[in-house]
ZAMARGU-4260 file (C-alpha; in steps of 0.2 Angstrom, whole numbers, plus 5000, padded with zeros to 4 digits):
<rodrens>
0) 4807/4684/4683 | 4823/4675/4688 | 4825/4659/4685 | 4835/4647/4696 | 4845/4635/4690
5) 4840/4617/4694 | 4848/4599/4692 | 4832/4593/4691 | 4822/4594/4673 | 4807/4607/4673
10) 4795/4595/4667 | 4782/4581/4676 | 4788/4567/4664 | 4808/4574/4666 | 4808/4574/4684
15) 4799/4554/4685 | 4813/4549/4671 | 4826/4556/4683 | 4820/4552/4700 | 4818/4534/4693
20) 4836/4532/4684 | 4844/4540/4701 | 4835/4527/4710 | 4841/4512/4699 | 4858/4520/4699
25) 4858/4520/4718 | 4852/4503/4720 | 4868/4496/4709 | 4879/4504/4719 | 4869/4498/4735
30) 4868/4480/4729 | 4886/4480/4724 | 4892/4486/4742 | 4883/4474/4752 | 4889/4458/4741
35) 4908/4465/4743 | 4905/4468/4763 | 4895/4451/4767 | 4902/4440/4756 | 4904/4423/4763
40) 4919/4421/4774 | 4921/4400/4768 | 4918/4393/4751 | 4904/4388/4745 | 4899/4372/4745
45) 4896/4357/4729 | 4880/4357/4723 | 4871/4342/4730 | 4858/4335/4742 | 4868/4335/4757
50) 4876/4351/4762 | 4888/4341/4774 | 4895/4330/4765 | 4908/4339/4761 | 4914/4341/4779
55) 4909/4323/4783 | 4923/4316/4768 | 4936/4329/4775 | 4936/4324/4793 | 4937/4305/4789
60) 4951/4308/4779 | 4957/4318/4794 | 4955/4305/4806 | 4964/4291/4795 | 4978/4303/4792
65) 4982/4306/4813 | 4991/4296/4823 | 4981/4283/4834 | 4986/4292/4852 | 4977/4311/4843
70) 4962/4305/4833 | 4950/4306/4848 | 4955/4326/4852 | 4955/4329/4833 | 4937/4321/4832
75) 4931/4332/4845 | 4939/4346/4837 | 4930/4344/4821 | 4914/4342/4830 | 4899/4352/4827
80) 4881/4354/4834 | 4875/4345/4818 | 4889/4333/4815 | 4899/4325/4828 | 4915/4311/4826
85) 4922/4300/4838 | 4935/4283/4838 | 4929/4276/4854 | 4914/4268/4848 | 4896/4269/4841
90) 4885/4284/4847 | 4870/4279/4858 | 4854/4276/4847 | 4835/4272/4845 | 4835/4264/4829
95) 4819/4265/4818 | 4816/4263/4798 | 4832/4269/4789 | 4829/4287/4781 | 4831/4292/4763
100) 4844/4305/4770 | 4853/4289/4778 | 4856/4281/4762 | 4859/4294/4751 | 4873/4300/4764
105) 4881/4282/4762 | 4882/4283/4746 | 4887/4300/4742 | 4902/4294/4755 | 4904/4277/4746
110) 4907/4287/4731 | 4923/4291/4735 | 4937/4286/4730 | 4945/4282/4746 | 4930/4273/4754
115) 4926/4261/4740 | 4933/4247/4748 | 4928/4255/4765 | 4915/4245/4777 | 4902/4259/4779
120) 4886/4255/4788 | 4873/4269/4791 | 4857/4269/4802 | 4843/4279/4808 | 4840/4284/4824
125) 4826/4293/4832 | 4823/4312/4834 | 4832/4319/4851 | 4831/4336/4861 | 4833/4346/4843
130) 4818/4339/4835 | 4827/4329/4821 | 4832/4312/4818 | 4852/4309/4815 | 4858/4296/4802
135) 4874/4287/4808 | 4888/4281/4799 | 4899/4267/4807 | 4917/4263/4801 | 4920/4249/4811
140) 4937/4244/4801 | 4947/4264/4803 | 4936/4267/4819 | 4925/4281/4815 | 4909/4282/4822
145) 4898/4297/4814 | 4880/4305/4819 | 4874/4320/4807 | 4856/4326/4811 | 4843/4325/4796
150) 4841/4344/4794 | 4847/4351/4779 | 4861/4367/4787 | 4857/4383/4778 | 4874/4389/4778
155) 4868/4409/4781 | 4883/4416/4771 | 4879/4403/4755 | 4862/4410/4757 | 4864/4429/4761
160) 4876/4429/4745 | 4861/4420/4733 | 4848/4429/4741 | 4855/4445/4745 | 4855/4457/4728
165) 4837/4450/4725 | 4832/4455/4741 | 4840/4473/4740 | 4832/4473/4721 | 4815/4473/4728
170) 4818/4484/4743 | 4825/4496/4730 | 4809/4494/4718 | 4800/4498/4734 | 4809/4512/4738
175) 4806/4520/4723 | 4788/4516/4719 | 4785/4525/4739 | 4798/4541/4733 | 4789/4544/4715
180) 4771/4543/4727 | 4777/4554/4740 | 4784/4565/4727 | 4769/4565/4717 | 4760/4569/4730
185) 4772/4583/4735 | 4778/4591/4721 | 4760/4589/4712 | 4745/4589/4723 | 4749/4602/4734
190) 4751/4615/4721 | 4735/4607/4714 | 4728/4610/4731 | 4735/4627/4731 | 4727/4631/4715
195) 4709/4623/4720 | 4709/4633/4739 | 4712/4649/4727 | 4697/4644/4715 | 4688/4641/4729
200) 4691/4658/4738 | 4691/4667/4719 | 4672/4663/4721 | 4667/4676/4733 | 4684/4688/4733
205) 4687/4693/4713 | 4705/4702/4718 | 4713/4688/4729 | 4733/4687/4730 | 4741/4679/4711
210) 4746/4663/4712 | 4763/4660/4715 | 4770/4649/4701 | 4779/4637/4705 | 4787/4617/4703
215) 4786/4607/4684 | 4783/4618/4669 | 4764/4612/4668 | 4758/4618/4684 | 4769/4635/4681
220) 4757/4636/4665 | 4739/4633/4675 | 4744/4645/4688 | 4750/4657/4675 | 4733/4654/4665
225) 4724/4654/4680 | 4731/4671/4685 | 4729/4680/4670 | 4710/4673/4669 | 4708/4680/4689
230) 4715/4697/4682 | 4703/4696/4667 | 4688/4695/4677 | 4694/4705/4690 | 4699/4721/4678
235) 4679/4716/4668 | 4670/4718/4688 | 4678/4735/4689 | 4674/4740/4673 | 4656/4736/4676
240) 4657/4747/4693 | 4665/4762/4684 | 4653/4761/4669 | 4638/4760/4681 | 4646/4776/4690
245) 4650/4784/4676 | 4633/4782/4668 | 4625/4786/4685 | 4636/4804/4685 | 4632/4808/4668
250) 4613/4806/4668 | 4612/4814/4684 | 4615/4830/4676 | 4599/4827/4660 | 4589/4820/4674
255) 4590/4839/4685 | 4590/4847/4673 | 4576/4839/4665 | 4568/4839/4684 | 4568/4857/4685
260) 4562/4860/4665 | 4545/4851/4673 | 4545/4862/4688 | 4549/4879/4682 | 4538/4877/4668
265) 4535/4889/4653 | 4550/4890/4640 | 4562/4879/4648 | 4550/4866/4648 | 4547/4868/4630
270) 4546/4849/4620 | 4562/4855/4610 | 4572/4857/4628 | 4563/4842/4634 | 4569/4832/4618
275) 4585/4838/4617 | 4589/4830/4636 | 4580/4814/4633 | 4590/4812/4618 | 4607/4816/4628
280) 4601/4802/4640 | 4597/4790/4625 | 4614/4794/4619 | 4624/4790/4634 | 4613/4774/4637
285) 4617/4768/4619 | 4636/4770/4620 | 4635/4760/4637 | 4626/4747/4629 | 4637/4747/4611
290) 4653/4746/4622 | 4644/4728/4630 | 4641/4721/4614 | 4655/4724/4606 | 4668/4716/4621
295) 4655/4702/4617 | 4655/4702/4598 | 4657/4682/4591 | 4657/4688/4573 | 4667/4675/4560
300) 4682/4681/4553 | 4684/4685/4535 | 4699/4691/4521 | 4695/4708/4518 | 4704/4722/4509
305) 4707/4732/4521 | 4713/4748/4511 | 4697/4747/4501 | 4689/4747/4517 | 4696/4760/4526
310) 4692/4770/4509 | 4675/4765/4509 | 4672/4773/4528 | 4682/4790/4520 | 4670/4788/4507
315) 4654/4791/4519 | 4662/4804/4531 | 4667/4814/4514 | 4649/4813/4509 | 4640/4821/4524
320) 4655/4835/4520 | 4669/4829/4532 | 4686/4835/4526 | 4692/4818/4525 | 4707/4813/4514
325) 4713/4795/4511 | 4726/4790/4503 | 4734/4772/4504 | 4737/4754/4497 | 4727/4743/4492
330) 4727/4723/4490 | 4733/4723/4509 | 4723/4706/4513 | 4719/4702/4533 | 4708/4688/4541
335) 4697/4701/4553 | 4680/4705/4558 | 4674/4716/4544 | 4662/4724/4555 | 4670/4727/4569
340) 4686/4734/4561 | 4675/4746/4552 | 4669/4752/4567 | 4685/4755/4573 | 4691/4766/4558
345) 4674/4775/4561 | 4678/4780/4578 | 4696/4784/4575 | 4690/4795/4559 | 4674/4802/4570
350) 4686/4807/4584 | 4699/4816/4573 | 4684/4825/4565 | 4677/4832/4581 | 4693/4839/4588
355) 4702/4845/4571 | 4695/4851/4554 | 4707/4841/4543 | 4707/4821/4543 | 4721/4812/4534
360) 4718/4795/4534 | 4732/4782/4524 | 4734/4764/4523 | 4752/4754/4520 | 4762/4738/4522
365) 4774/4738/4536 | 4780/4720/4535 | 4768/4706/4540 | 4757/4720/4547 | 4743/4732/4539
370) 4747/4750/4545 | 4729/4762/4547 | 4735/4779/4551 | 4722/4793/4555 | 4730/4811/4556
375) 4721/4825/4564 | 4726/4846/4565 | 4717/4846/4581 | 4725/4848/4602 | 4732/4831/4602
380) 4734/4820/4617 | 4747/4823/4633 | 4760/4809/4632 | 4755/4807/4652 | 4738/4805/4646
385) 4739/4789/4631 | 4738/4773/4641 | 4724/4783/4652 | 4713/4790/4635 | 4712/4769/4631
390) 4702/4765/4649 | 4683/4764/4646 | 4675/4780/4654 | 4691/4789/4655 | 4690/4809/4647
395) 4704/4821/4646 | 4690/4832/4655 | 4680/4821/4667 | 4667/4837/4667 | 4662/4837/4648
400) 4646/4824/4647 | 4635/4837/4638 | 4637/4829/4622 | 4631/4812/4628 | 4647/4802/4628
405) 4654/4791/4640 | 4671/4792/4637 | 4672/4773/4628 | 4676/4776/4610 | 4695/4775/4613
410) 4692/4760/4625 | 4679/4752/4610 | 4696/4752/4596 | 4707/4745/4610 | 4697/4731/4612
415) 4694/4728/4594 | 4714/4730/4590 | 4717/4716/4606 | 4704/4704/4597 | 4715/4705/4584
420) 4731/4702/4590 | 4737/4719/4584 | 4743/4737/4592 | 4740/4754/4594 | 4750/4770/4599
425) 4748/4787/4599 | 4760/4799/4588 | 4762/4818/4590 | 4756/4827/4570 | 4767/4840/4566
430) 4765/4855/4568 | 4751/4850/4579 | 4738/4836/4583 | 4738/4818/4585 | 4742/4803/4576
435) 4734/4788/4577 | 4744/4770/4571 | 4737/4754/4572 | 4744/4738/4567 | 4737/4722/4561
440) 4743/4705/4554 | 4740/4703/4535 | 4733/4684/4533 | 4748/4671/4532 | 4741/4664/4513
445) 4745/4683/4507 | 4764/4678/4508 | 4761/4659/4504 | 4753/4663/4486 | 4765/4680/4484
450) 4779/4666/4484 | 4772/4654/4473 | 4770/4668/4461 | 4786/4673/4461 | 4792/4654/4460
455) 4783/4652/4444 | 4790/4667/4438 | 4808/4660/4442
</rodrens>
């Protein structure tokens, strides 16, 4: 399978870490470009109570600073909503108790150097049209006559620029918390979804399309696992169908003939005849059933020997008078099922011995594996025909059943070499015949203590 290069890491946690450094990358260069394009167009104010003092002590000094016959345009000029001058004479006003704001605005103006010795009097006069009382500051001396309104002016660029990268931080820390949801929802859930709709269907259609696997490297692995669990179970139903056929085929034949033995009567139906075709039937049912229980076997591991037990199963086929001839290693040491594997050298040597006279069975390290080699002078195998031979129920002649098997021998010794993670091929034996070779792992503390021995030694 191709894989396609990607920016973007292959894992759950990778793809987070990076979506969230981008997004904090992106909000930087965001909050930078909006203080650089709205930055405030006037400086900023002193930091202080009253926002418009500043203005207030400019335009006084303005005003003393024009000539007589000007200072009424220039106080109209300088006017503003909030602040308004004039050298005619007092504004019109509803006095009521001086404000805090009133005072503190004298004095801020008092505070400077050139109104020290100034005549300021302030007052405060009642709310108009806007909603806010206005304190006045009379000059009587330079005549300058002041009203500034008792609200506190904002000033929108002064606060945009404090308030501004704060604002954009959160909307950032929005944004990203919304794109890591939609994306875990996206990028997690819905293959999640994909993979429960599957389940779901897998419950009544065992041979349903593969997953397709796809986003972070987690999910690739539960639809992978989940794939090769639905081929599992698929590949086990239509073992069961072709082991109930082939048992159903293969007693058909005992059962007719046994049939007819009753029918016909006299020799035929003789108790050796009827015997000899309940026990092919007894045969066939017992192989069906030994192949079962051994694709279910929990039996514990152990360290065997397994030259001196291969030798040992030579040992009994060259005692019913089997041409048998072993020849092979010992001390080569594997954590196995020592039942189970005997079983398998017993097939292997109990198929080479009904298809050839002479048996050469042989043992030897190759490695980190245990090789088991059984040699027969028999037909041999067609190379078109190995991986077939190792399907349960499968003969090289489909019409041989007289001899009660089932076909599951080879199948029974490829299962046992999956359990233990080793393999099996098929060799031509010269001049003629087959060769079997299976390869399992020797134990791992075989090499550990072979190397502290030689350590020592050292």
């Amino acid at each position: 399978m191709k894989t396609r290069f990607s920016l973007l890491p292959r894992t759950v946690y990778g793809q987070m870490v990076a979506i969230v450094i981008s997004s904090m990358m992106v909000t930087i260069f965001v909050v930078a470009f909006l203080v650089f394009v709205l930055r405030p167009t006037v400086p900023p104010l002193p930091e202080g109570p009253w926002p418009n003092a500043l203005a207030i002590e400019t335009a006084i000094d303005a005003l003393r600073a024009g000539p007589p016959e000007i200072r009424a345009v220039i106080a109209r000029g300088m006017s503003t909503p909030d602040v308004s001058f004039q050298t005619t004479g007092p504004f019109p006003c509803v006095p009521i108790p001086t404000e805090h704001f009133s005072v503190l605005l004298r004095r801020i103006l008092k505070a400077q150097m050139n109104n020290r010795n100034a005549v300021i009097k302030e007052s405060t006069c009642a709310a108009d049209s806007s909603g806010m009382t206005s304190t006045h500051i009379d000059m009587p001396r330079e005549g300058i006559f002041i009203t500034a309104h008792n609200g506190i002016n904002h000033h929108l660029p002064q606060l945009m620029r404090a308030t501004l990268p704060l604002i954009v931080s959160f909307l950032s820390l929005l944004v990203i918390m919304g794109t890591l949801s939609l994306w875990s929802l996206w990028r997690i859930n819905r293959p999640l979804k994909v993979l429960a709709n599957k389940a779901e269907t897998f419950g009544y259609d065992i041979t349903p399309e593969p997953l397709t696997e796809q986003g972070p490297v987690e999910l690739r692995r539960v639809a992978r696992a989940f794939n090769r669990m639905q081929a599992r179970i698929a590949a086990a139903a239509e073992e069961r169908t072709r082991m109930l056929m082939a048992i159903g085929h293969d007693l058909r034949t005992p059962l007719t003939r046994l049939s007819m033995r009753i029918e016909m009567g006299g020799a035929d139906a003789s108790p050796a005849a009827l015997r000899n075709d309940l026990w092919l039937m007894n045969r066939m049912l017992n192989g069906a059933l030994s192949f079962l229980k051994g694709q279910g076997d929990t039996e514990p591991a152990e360290r065997v020997d397994i030259g001196a037990l291969v030798e040992s199963v030579c040992a009994e086929f060259e005692a019913t008078g089997r041409n048998v001839i072993y020849q092979g290693d010992l001390g080569l040491t594997c954590l196995c099922q020592p039942v189970a594997v005997s079983r398998m050298v017993n097939n292997l040597i109990d198929n080479a011995c009904k298809f050839g006279s002479t048996v050469q069975v042989d043992t030897r390290r190759n490695g980190n594996e245990a090789i088991i080699e059984v040699a027969d002078d028999g037909p041999g195998i067609p190379t078109e025909m190995h991986d077939v031979v190792l399907l349960p129920f499968a003969r090289l002649d489909p019409a041989r059943s007289s001899d009660g098997g089932l076909g599951l021998g080879l199948s029974i010794i490829h299962d046992i070499v999956q359990r233990h993670r080793g393999s099996l091929n098929f060799q031509s034996n010269q001049p003629h015949g087959l060769r079997v070779c299976i390869a399992l792992p020797l134990d791992p503390q075989q090499f550990t203590h072979a190397r502290s021995r030689t350590h020592s030694v050292h």
